[in-house]
C-alpha positions in Angstrom: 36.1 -2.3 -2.4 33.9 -5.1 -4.0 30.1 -4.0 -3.7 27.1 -6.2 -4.1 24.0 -5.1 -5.0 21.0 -7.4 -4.0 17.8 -6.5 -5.2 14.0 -8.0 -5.2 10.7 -7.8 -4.4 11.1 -9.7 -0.9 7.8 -10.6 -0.7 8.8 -12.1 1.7 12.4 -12.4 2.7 13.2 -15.4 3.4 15.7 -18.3 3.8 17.0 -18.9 0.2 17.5 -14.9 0.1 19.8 -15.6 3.0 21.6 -18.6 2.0 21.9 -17.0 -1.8 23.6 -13.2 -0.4 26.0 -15.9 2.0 27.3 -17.9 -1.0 27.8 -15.2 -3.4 29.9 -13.2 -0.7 31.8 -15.9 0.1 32.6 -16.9 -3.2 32.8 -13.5 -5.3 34.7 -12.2 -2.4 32.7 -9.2 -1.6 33.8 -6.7 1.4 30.0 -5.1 1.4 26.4 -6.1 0.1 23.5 -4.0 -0.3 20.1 -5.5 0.1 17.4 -3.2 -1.9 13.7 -4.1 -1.9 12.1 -3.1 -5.0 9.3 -0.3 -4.8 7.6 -1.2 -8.6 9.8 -4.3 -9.9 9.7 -3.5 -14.4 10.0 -7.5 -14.7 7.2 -9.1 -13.2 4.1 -8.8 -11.3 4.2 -8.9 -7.7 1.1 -10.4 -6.3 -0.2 -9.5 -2.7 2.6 -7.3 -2.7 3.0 -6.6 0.9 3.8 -2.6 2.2 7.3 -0.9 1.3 7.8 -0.5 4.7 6.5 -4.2 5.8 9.7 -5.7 3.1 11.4 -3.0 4.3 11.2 -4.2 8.2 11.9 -8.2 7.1 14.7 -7.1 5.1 16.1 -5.4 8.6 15.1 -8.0 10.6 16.1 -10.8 8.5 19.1 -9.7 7.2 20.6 -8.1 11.0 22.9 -11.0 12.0 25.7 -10.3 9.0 27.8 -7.8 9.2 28.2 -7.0 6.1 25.0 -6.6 4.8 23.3 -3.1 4.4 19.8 -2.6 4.2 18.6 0.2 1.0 15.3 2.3 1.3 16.6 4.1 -2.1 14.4 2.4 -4.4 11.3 2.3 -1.8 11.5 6.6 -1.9 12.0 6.8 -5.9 9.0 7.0 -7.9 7.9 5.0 -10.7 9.2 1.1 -11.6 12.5 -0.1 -9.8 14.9 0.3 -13.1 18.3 -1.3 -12.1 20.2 0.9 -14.4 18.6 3.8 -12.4 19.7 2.8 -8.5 23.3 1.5 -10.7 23.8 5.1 -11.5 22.5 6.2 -8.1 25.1 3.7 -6.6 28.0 4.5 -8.6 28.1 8.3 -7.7 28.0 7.1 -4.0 30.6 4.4 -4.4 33.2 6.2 -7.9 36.0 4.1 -6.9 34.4 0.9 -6.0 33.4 -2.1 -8.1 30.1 -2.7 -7.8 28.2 -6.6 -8.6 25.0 -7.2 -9.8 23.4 -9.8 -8.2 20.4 -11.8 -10.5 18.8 -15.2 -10.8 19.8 -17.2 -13.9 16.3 -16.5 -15.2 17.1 -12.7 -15.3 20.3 -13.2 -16.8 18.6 -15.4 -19.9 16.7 -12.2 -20.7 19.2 -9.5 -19.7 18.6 -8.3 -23.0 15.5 -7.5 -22.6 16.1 -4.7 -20.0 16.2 -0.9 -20.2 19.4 0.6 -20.8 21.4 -3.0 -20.6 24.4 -2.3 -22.1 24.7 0.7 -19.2 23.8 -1.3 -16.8 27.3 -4.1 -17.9 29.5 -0.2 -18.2 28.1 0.3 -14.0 28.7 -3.0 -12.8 29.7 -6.5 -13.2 27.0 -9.3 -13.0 26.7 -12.1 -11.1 24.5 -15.0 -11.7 23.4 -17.2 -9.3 22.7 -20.9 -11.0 20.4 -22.6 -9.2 20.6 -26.3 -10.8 23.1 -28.0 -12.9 20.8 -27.4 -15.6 21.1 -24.1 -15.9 24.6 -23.7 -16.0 25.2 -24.5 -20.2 22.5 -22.1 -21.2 23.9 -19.4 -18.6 27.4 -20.0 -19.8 26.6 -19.2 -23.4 24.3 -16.2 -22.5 27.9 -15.0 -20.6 29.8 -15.8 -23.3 27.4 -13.1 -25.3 27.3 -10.7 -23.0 31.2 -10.8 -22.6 31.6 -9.9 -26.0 29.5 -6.4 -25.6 31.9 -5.9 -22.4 30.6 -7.5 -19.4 32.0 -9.0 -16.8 29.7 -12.2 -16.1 30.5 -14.5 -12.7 28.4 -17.5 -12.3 28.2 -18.0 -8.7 26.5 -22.3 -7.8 24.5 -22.3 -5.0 22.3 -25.0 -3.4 18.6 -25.3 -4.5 15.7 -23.9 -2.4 12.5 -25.6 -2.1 10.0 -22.8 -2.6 9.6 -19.4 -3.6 8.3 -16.1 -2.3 5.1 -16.5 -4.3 4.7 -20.2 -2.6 4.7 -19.3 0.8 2.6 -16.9 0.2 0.3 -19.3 -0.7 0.8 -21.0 1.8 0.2 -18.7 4.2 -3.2 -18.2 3.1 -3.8 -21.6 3.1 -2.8 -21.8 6.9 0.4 -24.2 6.4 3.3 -24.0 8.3 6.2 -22.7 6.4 7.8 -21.3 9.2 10.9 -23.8 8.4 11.1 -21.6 4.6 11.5 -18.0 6.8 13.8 -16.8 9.4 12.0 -17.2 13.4 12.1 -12.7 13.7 10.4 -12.5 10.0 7.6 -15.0 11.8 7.1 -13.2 14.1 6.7 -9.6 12.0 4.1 -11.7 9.9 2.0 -12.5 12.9 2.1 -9.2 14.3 1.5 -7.7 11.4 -0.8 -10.2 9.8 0.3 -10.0 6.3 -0.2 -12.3 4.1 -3.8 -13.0 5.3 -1.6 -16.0 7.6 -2.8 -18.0 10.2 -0.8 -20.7 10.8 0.9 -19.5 14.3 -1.7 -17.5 14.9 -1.6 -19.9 18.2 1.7 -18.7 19.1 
């Protein structure tokens, strides 16, 4: 069984998550996808970093039309920073017989390098890359052609742009514009009810 593993800070989830897990399903060809929010992410700084259990929720709620998909508290319960090689290991005693994918933004893949225990990580799973923009692709296709050589298995998965990031509507939240069209109409909702993200523009509704 082909396994993705699909993991960030969902901050919030929102419609470019969606449209990226679709895509690379689709065209990697994978029978199950794991969708695990990050407790600490070890690569950036998460601003306004909502509750584990709020990304949690969004994750469930966006995420609970495909079948496929299954949402991971693992990393959420672990102390410390979310170390992929850590929930890869985790994963691959669950799943022995599987294949597991790695699923990361052509940004991440640039400085793969850079990240504990990578060379484990490419013996637990095979990555997949999701290119944004045409752009991208020539500099990800050489950083593949490097990692191949120390014995990974790279798929570049294309997929169209989106418009904004997590960090953005966040913003824009705050600044009481309506981004309702950037994040599924359930995720709305939770953020209203819930009033993260210090949001008001449906506080109307």
């Amino acid at each position: 069984m082909k396994i993705g593993v699909f993991g960030g800070t969902f901050n919030p989830v929102h419609l470019g998550h969606l449209n990226c897990l679709k895509s690379v399903a689709e065209q990697a060809g994978l029978y199950k996808m794991i969708v695990m929010p990050d407790r600490i992410p070890p690569h950036k700084q998460a601003e306004d970093l909502a509750s584990s259990e709020d990304r949690l929720n969004m994750c469930r709620l966006a995420f609970a039309d495909i079948p496929c998909v299954e949402i991971s508290d693992w990393e959420l319960k672990q102390e410390g920073k979310s170390y992929s090689v850590i929930t890869l290991r985790h994963l691959k005693e669950i799943y022995p017989h599987d294949k597991l994918f790695f699923i990361m933004g052509s940004d991440m893949l640039l400085s793969f390098e850079e990240w504990y225990q990578y060379k484990e990580i490419l013996s637990l799973s095979a990555l997949i890359c999701v290119a944004r923009s045409h752009e991208d692709i020539d500099h990800i296709e050489v950083k593949a052609k490097q990692l191949k050589a120390e014995g990974g298995e790279i798929i570049i998965v294309k997929t169209d742009p989106f418009e904004v990031s997590s960090t953005e509507i966040r913003q824009m939240l705050k600044k009481n514009v309506d981004c309702s069209c950037y994040l599924s109409e359930n995720v709305v909702q939770y953020i209203v009810d819930k009033n993260l993200y210090n949001r008001g523009f449906l506080s109307g509704r």
